[in-house]
C-alpha positions as CSV (number, residue, x, y, z in Angstrom):
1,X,16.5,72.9,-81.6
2,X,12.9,73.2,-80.6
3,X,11.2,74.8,-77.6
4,X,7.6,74.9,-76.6
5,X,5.2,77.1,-74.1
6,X,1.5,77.5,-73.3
7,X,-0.4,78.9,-70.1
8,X,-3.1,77.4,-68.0
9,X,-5.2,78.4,-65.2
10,X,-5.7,76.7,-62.1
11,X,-8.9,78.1,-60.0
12,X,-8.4,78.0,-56.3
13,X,-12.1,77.7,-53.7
14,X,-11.5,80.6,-51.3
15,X,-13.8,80.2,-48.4
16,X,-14.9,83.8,-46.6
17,X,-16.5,83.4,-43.1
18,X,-19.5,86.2,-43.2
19,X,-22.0,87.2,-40.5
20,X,-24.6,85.4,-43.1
21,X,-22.7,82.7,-43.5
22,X,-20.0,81.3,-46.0
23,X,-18.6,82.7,-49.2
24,X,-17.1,80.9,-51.6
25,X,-15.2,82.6,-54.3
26,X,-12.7,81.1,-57.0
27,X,-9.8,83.1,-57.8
28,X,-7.8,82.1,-61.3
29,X,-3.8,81.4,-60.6
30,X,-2.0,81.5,-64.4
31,X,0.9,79.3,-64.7
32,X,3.2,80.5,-67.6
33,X,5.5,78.4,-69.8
34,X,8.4,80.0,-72.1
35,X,7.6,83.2,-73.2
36,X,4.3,84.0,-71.1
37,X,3.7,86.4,-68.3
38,X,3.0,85.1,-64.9
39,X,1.6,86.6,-61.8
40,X,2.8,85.5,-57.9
41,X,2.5,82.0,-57.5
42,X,3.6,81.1,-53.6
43,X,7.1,80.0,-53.6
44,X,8.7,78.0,-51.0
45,X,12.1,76.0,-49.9
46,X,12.3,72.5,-51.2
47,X,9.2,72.3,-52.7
48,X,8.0,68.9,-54.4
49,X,7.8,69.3,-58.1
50,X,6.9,66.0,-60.2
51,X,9.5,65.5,-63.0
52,X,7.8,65.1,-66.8
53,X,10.6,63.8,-68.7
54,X,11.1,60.7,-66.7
55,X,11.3,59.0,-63.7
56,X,13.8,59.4,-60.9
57,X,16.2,56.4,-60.4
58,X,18.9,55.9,-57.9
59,X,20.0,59.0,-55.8
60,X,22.8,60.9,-56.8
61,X,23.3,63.2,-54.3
62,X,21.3,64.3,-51.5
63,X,22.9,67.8,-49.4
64,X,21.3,69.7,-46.8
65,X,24.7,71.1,-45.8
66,X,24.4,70.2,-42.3
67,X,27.8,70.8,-41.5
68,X,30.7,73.3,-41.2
69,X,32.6,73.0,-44.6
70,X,31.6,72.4,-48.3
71,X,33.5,68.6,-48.2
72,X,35.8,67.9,-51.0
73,X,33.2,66.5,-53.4
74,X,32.0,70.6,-53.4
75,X,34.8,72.7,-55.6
76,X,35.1,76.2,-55.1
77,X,36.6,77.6,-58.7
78,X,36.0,81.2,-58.5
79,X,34.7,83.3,-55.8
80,X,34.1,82.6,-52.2
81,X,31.8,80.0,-51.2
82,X,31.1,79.0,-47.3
83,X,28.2,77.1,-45.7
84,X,26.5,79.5,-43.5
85,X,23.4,78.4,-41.2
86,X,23.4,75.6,-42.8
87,X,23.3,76.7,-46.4
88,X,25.9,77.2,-48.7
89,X,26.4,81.0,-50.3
90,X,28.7,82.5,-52.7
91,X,29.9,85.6,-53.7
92,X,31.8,87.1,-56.1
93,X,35.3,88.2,-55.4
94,X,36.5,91.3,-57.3
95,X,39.8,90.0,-57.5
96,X,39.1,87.1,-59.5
97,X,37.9,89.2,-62.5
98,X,35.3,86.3,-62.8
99,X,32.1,85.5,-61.9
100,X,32.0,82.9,-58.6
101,X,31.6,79.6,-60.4
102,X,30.9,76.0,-58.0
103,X,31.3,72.2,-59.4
104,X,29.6,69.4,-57.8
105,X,32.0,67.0,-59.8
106,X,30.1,63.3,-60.6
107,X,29.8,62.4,-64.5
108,X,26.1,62.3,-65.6
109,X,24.1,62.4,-69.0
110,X,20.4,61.7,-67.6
111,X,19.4,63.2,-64.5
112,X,16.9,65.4,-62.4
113,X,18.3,68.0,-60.5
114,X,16.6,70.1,-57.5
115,X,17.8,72.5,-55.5
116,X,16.6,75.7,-53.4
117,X,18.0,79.1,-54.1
118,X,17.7,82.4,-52.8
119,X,19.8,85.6,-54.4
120,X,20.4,88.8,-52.1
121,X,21.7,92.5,-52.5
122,X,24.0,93.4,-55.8
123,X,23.4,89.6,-57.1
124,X,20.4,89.2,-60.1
125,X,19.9,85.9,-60.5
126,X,22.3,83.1,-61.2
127,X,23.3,79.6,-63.8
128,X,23.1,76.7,-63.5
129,X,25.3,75.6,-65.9
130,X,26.5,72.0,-67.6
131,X,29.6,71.3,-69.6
132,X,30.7,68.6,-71.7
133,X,34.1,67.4,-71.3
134,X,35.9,69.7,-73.8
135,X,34.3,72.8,-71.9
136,X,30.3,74.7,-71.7
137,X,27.3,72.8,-73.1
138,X,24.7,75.0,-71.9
139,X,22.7,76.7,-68.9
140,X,19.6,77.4,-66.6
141,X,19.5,81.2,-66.3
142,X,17.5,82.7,-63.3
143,X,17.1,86.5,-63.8
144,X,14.7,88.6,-61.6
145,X,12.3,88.8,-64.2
146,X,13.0,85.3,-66.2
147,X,14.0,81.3,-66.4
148,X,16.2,80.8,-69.4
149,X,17.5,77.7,-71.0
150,X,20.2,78.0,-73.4
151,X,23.0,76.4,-75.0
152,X,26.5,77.7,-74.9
153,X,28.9,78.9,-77.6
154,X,32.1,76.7,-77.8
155,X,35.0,78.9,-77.0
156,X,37.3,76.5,-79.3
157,X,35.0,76.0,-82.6
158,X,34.0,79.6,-83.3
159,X,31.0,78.1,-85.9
160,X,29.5,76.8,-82.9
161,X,27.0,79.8,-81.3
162,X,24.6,80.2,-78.1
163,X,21.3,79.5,-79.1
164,X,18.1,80.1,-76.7
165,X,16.1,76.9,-76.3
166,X,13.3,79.0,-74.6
167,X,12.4,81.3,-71.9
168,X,9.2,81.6,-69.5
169,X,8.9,85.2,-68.3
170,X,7.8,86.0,-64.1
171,X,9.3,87.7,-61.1
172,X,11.9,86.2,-58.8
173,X,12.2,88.1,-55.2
174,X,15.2,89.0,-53.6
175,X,15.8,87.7,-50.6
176,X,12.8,85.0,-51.0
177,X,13.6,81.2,-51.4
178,X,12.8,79.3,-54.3
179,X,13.0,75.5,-55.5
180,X,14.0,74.7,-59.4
181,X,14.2,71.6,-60.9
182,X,16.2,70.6,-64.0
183,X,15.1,67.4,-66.2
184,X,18.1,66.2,-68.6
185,X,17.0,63.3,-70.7
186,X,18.9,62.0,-73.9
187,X,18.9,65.8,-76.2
188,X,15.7,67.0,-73.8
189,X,15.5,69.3,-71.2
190,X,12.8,70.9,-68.8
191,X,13.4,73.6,-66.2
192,X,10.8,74.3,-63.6
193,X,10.2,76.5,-60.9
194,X,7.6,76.5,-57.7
195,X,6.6,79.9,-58.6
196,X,4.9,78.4,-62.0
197,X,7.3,79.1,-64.6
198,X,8.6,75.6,-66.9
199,X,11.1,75.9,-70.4
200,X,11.3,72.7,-72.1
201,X,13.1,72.1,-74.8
202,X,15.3,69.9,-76.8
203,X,19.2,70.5,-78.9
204,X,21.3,67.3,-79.9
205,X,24.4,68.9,-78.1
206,X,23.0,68.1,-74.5
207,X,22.6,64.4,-75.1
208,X,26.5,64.0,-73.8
209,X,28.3,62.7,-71.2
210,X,29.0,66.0,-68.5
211,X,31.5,66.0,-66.0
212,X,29.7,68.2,-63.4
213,X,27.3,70.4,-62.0
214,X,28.2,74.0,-62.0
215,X,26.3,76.5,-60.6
216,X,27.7,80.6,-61.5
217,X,26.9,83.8,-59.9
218,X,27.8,87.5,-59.8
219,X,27.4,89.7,-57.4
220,X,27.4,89.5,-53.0
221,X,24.9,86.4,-52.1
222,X,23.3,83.6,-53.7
223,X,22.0,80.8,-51.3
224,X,21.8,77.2,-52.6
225,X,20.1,74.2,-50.2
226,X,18.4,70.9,-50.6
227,X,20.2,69.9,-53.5
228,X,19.1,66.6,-54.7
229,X,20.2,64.7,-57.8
230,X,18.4,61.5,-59.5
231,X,19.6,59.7,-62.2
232,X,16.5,59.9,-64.9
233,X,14.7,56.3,-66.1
């Protein structure tokens, strides 16, 4: 299992109109990768972000949620999950004892995923999770204050233990929309956000066949549009 992480600065020409003229001034954005801290980088709904592990093939999926109900492909496990103003949001449901867990159900092994997501109120963040078919493989973790990639411990061989591919530090907003991508290529992975923050790894337990797309949330609202799957050349 390796995972890797630098930081680079982009400079931005800000132009000031002055009585005397224009000012020009170049402010320094850092972009932070795994384990480095990053300052606010504009995030946005549905924001383009060009894939590094390959290129995207045929679509997948494509959902805007245009519509009234989640449709059949959409399975509700735990939790309540409803499309509302044309996004779908779930929330956690104390009587389930669980965390509110969704499948998209189509069998992949390479793909790009990218979705927008906002999290409200008692929620902190939220997975996006992967299995393989004998149960949890391993997960994108969006915490206020990190992106987390990580591979699950396998509930039926014991010797078998979570293990952090790696982690890029920066603030997610409550309330505030973001886009993340997910690369899945053979035992590689890379997990990006608009806001600046990228994990990229590798682990020879995710090059698999999975079953799904699962995305898990505690807590009273997390809002997921634009979701938009490639299969990865």
């Amino acid at each position: 299992m390796t995972g890797t992480g630098h930081a680079t600065f982009r400079f931005r020409s800000i132009h000031i109109k002055t009585q005397s003229g224009d000012l020009s001034v170049k402010s320094i954005l850092p972009i932070c990768l795994l384990t480095v801290s990053c300052s606010t980088i504009f995030a946005e709904k549905n924001t383009e972000i060009s894939p590094v592990l390959g290129k995207p093939g045929a679509i997948v999926l494509e959902d805007s949620f245009d519509r009234t109900e989640p449709g059949k492909e959409w399975k509700g496990v735990k939790g309540e999950w409803k499309i509302v103003d044309g996004v779908i949001v779930g929330k956690e449901l104390e009587a389930d004892k669980h965390a509110a867990v969704m499948n998209f159900h189509t069998r992949n092994r390479n793909s790009i995923v990218r979705l927008s997501f906002k999290f409200e109120g008692s929620t902190p963040g939220f997975n996006f999770s992967l299995n393989h078919a004998k149960g949890h493989l391993f997960r994108v973790v969006v915490t206020e204050a990190a992106l987390i990639v990580r591979t699950d411990a396998d509930k039926k061989d014991k010797s078998i233990k979570s293990e952090l591919i790696g982690q890029a530090k920066g603030k997610f907003e409550k309330g505030q929309w973001y886009t993340l991508q997910v690369e899945m290529v053979g035992d590689k992975v890379v997990a990006m956000t608009d806001n600046g923050l990228k994990v990229s790894g590798q682990h020879a337990r995710l090059d698999t066949d999975k079953p799904n797309y699962r995305f898990v949330m505690k807590g009273e609202s997390l809002a997921i549009d634009d979701v938009k799957v490639w299969s990865a050349e």
